[in-house]
C-alpha positions in Angstrom: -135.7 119.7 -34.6 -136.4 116.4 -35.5 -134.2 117.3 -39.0 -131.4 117.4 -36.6 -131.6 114.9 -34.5 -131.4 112.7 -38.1 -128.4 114.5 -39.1 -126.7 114.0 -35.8 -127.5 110.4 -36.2 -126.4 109.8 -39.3 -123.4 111.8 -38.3 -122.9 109.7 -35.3 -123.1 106.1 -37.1 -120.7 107.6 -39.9 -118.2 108.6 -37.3 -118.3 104.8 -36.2 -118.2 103.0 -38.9 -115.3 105.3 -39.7 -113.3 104.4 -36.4 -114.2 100.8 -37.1 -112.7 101.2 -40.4 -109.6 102.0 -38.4 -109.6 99.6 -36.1 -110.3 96.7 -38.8 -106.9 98.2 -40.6 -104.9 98.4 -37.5 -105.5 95.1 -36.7 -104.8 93.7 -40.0 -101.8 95.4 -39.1 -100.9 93.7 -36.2 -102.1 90.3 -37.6 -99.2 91.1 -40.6 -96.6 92.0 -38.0 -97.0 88.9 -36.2 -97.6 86.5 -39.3 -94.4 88.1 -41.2 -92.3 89.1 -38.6 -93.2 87.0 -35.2 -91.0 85.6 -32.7 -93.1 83.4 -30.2 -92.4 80.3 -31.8 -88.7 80.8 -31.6 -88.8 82.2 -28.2 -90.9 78.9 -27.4 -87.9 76.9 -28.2 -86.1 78.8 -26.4 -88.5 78.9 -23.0 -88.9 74.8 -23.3 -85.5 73.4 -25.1 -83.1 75.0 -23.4 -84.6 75.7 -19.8 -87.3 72.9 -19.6 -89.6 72.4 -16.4 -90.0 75.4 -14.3 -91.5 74.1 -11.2 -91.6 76.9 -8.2 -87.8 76.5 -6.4 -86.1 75.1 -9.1 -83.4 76.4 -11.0 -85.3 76.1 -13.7 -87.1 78.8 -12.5 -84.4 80.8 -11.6 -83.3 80.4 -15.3 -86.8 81.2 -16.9 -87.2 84.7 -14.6 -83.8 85.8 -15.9 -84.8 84.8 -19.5 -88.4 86.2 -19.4 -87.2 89.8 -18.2 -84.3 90.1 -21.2 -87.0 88.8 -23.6 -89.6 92.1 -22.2 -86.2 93.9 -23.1 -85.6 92.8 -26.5 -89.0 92.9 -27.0 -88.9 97.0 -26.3 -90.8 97.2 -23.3 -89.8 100.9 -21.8 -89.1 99.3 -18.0 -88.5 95.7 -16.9 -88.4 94.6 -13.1 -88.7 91.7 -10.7 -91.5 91.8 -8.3 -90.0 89.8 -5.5 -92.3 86.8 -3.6 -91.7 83.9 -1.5 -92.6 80.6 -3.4 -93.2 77.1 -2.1 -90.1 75.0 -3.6 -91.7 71.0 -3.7 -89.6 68.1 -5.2 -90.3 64.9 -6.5 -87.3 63.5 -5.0 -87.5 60.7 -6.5 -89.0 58.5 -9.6 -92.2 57.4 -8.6 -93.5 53.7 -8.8 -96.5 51.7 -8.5 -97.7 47.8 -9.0 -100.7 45.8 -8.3 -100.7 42.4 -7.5 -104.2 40.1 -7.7 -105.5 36.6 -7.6 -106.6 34.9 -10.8 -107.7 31.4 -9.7 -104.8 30.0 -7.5 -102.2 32.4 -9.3 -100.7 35.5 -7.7 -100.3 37.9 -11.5 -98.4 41.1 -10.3 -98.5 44.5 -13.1 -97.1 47.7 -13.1 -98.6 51.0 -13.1 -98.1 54.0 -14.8 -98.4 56.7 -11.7 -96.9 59.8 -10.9 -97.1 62.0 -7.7 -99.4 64.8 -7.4 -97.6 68.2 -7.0 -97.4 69.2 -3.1 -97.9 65.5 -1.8 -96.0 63.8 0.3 -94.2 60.6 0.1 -94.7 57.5 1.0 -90.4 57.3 1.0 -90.7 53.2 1.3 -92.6 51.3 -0.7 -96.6 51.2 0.8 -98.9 48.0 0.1 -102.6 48.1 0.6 -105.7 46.9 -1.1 -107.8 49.3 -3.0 -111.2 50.7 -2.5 -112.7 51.7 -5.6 -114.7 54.9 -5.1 -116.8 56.5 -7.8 -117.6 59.9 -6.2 -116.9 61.8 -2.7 -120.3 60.0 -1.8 -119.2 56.8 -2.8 -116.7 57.4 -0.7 -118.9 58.6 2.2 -121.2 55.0 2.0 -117.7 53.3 1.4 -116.0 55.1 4.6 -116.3 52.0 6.9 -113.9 49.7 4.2 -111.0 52.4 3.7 -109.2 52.6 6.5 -105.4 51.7 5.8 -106.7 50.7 2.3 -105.6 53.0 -0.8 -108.7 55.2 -2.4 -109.0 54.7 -5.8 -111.0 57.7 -7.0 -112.1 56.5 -10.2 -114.1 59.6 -11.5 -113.9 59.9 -15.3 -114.3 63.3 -17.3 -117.2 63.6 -18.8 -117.7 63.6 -22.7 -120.6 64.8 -22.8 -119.2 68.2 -22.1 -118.4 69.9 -25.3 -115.3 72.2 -23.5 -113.1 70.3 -22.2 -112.6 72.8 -19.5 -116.2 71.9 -18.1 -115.0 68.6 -17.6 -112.0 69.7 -15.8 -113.8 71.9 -13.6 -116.3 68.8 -12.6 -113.8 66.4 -11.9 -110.3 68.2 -10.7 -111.8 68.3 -7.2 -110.7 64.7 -6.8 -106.9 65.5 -7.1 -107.2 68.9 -5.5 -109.3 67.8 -2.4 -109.6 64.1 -2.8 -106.1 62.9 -1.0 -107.9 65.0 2.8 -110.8 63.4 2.4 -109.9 60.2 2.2 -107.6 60.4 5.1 -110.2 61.2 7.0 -112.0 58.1 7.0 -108.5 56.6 7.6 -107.0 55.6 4.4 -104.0 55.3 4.2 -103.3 56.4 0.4 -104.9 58.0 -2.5 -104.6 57.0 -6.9 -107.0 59.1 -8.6 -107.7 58.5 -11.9 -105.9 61.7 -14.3 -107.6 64.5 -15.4 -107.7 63.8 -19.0 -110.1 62.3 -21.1 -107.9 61.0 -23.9 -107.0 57.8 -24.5 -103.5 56.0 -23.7 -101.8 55.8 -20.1 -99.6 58.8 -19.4 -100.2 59.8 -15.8 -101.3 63.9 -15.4 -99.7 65.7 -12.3 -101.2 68.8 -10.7 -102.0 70.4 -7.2 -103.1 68.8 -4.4 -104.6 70.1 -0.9 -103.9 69.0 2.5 -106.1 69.7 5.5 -104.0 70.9 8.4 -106.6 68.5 10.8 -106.3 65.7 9.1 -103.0 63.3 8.2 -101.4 64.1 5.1 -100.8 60.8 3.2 -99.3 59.7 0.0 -101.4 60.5 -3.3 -100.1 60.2 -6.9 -102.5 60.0 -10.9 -102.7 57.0 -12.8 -102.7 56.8 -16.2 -106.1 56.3 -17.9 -105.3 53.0 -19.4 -104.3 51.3 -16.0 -107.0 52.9 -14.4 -109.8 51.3 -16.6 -107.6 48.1 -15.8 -107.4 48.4 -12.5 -110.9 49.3 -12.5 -112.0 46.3 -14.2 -109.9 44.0 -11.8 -112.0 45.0 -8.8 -115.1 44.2 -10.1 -113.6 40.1 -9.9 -111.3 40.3 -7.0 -109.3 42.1 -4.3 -106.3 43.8 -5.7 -103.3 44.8 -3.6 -101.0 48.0 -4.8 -97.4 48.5 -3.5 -97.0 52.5 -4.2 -93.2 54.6 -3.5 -93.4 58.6 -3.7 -90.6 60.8 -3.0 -92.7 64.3 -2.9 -91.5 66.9 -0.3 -91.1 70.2 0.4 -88.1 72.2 1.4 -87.9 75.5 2.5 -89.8 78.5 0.7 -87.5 80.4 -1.6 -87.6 83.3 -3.4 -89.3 83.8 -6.9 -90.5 86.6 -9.4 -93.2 88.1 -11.0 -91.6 89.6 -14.3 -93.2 92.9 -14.7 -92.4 95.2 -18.3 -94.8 98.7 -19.3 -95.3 100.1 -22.2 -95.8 103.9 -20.7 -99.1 105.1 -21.1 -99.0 108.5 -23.1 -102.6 110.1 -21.7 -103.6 107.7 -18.6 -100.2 106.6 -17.4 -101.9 106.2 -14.3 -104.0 103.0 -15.5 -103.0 99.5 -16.3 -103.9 97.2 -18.6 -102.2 93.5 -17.6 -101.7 90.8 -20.2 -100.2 87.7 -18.9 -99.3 84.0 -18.0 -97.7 82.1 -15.9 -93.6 81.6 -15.9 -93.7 78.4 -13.9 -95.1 74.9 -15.0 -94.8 71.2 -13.7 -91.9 69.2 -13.3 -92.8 66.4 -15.5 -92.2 68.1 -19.3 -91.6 71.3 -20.8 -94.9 73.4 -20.1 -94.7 74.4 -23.4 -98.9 74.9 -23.4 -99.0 75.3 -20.0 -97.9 77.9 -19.9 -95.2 79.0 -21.9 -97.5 79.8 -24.7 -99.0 82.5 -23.1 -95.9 83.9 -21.8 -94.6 84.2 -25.3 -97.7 85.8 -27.1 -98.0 88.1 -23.8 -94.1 88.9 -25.1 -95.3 89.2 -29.0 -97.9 91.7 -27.8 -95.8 93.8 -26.2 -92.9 93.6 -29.5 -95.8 94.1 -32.1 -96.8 97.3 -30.9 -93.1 98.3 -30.5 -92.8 97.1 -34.2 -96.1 99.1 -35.3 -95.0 102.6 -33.0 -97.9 102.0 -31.3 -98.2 104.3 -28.3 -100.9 103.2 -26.2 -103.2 106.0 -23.8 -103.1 103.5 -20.9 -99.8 101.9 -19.2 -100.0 98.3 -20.4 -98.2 96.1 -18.4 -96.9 92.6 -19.1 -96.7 90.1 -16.1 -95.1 86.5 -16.3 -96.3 85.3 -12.6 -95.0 83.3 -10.7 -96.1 80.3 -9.1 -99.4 79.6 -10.9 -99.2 75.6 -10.4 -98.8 74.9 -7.0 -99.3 78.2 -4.9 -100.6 81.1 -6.6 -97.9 83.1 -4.7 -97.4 85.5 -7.5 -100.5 86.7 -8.3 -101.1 87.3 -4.7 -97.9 89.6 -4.3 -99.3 91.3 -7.3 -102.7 92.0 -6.1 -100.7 93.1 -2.5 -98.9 95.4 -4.4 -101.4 97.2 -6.5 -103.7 97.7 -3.4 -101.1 99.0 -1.5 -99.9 101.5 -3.8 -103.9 102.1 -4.9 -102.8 102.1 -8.7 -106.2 102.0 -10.8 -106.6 98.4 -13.3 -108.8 99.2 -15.8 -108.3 95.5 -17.6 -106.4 92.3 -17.0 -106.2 89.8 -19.2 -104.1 86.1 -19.4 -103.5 83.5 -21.5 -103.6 79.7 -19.9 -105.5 77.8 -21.8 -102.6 76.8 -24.4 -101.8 78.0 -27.8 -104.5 76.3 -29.9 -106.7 77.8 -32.8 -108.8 81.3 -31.0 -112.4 80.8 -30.4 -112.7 83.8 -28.3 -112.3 85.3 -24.7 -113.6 84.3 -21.2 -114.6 87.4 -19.1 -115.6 88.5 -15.9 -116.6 91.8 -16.1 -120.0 94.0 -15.7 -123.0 93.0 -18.0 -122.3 96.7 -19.9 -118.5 96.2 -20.1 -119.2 92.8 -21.8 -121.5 94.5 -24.1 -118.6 96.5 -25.1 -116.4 93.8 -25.6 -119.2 91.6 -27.7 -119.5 94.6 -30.0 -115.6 94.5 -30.3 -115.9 90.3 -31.5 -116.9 91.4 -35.4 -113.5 93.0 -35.3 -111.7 89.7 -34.5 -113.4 87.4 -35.9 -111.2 87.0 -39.4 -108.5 85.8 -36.8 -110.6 83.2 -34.6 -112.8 84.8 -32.2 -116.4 84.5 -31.7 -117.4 84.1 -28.2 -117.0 85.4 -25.2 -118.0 83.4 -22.0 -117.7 83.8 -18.2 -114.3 83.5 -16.6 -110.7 84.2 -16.0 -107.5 83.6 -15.9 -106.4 82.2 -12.0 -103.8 84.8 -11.8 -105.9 87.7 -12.7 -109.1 86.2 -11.5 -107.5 87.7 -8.0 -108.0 91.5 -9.3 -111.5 90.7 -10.2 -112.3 89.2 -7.2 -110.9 91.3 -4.7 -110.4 94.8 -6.9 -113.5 94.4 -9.2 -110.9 94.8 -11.8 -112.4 93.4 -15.1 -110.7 90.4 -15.9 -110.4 87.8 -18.5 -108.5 84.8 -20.4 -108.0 84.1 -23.9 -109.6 81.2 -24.7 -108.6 78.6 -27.7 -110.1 75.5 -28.7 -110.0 73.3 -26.0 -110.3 69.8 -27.5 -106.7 69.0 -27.2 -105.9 70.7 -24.2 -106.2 67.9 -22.0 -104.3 65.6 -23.7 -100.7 67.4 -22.6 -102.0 69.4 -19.7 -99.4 68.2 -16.4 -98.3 65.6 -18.6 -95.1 64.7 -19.9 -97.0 64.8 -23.6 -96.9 68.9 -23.0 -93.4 69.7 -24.9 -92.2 72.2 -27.6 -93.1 69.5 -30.1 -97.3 69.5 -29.6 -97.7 73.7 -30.5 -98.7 74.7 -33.5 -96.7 77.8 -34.9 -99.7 79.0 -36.8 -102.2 78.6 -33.8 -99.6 80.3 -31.6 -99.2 83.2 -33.6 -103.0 83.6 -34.3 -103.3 83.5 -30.6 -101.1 86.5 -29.9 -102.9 88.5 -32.7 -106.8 88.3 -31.1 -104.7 89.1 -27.6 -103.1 92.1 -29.3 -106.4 92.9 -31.0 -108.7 92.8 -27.4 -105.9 95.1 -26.2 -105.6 97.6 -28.5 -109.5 98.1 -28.5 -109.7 98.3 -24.5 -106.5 100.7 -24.3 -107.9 103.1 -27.1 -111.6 102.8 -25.7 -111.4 102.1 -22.4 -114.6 100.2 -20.5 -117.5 101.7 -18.7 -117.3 101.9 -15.1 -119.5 98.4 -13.5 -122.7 100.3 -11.8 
């Protein structure tokens, strides 16, 4: 008996490293495909040169949707369609301006400030002059709540360095922009600069999302460049300073927007989806060519390399550019309405929105046993950047997880330079790297392949 249970076991570990063998060739295979014969840099170009911003509303947008489902065409995929949303539409409206003026001695010195609105804010249409209350924290600002009223909040809350992923740092301090403009009105101020959400050095301002409170005033807010912030900063700390601030920001009506959806048809399991992802839609103020139309165009090189390769996967693997990522989320929502209504079964949803710099792994929210799967599936990618795979997910597809239980992830490069283009107007065709964008799209191909021929264990 116990003869047997050797042979079986030997028999067993031959058959794996035999499908290993397999799996290391196929995705060499890939990796050539995309290397030789890629198109995401090209269709980069295309995405950020010659359509540009593609804020939610704009005709940008409009532009990109139209684009993004002919490129899931000529990219093979075996059915295309737009899965219709309503979509906030906010404008800048306007060029947006700021300058301090302060006492040195007996003279009145005036500078100007590099600011920019932050996305769903609104404006202060006239020029607004206050003096500033430096905050350092939301319990600075709680001590501080007695000196703000119809002053401007300076939130002043730097990321921190000490934070190896840039992303950590991001997570500790976006709350500022995101929350900080509500708080402050409610101990009466009248305005809110927060310092941007970037650690690197030099003075472009970083846009992003802000959130009102419906109980509370909604008052002007905009970013400030991290040079002018460490000036104005320093200023304080020897006298009071004065800022005159003009936003534009408004919203019109909602309008209509897209998901773009394209399958490849699932041969065995049509029945189950696997998503891979980003987001069509990114700020107003450059090209989003990291954020995120890297991700859209290795989602689209996916999708072309296993058209180029026959590959004909067992599971229906579909492709979805949402909509609406920056200031909203509207897409992903409609999507996740969708697939509960119609009950379809996710198996796996993946996105890239992290920008198209050299792999280091995947983020994953998943079951410990499907992330044991996935760690054993690492050794296969490692020749082409991955390593690691750490907890998270993609915002879009983060939704699944959280309200399917859908497995979900993001593909995660190096994050070092992330921040220094993220909802800045530094984030243009110009700053990706063709190599790192290609290498990118291979790990993303690889993690698919492997999940669509395997499959995951159910979560217990």
């Amino acid at each position: 008996m116990k003869k047997f249970v050797a042979i079986a076991f030997v028999i067993g570990c031959l058959v794996d490293v035999q499908a290993q063998n397999q799996d290391s060739i196929f995705i060499k295979r890939i990796a050539d495909e995309i290397l030789m014969n890629g198109v995401a840099y090209d269709n980069l170009r295309i995405l950020t040169k010659q359509i540009g911003a593609r804020l939610s509303g704009s005709p940008q947008m409009v532009k990109a949707e139209l684009w993004g489902a002919k490129a899931l065409k000529d990219a093979g995929a075996d059915s295309v369609w737009m899965q219709q949303c309503l979509v906030p539409h906010w404008v800048r409206g306007g060029k947006d301006e700021a300058a301090a003026w302060y006492t040195t001695g007996k003279i009145k010195d005036k500078k100007k400030l590099a600011v920019t609105a932050l996305g769903n804010s609104v404006g202060s249409l006239k020029p607004m002059q206050a003096t500033v209350v430096e905050v350092k924290s939301f319990d600075d600002l709680v001590k501080k709540k007695d000196q703000v009223k119809d002053k401007i909040v300076f939130y002043n809350y730097p990321f921190k360095s000490t934070f190896i992923r840039t992303d950590d740092a991001y997570s500790d301090a976006h709350a500022y922009r995101t929350n900080g403009p509500a708080e402050a009105a409610r101990h009466g101020a009248k305005a809110v600069i927060v310092r941007s959400m970037t650690h690197t050095p030099g003075n472009d301002p970083h846009t992003g999302m802000t959130t009102y409170v419906d109980s509370l005033p909604q008052i002007p807010a905009a970013a400030i460049g991290l040079g002018d912030a460490d000036w104005l900063s320093k200023q304080l700390q020897k006298t009071e300073v004065a800022v005159s601030l003009l936003t534009h920001g408004k919203f019109l009506p909602d309008t209509i927007g897209h998901n773009i959806i394209g399958e490849l048809r699932g041969s065995e399991f049509p029945n189950q989806y696997i998503v891979v992802g980003g987001h069509l839609d990114s700020w107003d103020l450059a090209e989003g060519a990291h954020d995120d139309g890297a991700g859209i165009v290795q989602s689209i090189e996916v999708l072309r390399s296993f058209k180029a390769l026959g590959y004909k996967p067992k599971r229906t693997i579909r492709f979805v550019f949402f909509a609406n990522e920056e200031n909203g989320g509207r897409g992903a929502d409609k999507y996740l309405e969708d697939a509960r209504a119609k009950k379809e079964q996710h198996l796996f949803a993946l996105e890239s929105d992290n920008g198209g710099f050299t792999p280091r792994g995947f983020k994953i929210k998943a079951s410990a046993l499907q992330k044991q799967k996935m760690w054993i599936w690492m050794s296969l990618l490692n020749d082409y950047g991955s390593y690691e795979i750490s907890d998270g997910a993609g915002s879009d597809v983060q939704k699944l997880y959280d309200a399917l239980g859908v497995p979900a992830g993001a593909f995660y490069p190096d994050s070092q330079r992330y921040f220094d283009v993220h909802h800045a107007k530094t984030d243009v065709f110009e700053s990706v790297n063709k190599r790192e964008l290609e290498l990118g799209a291979i790990n993303m191909a690889g993690l698919i392949y492997l999940v669509d021929k395997y499959g995951l264990p159910l979560s217990p």
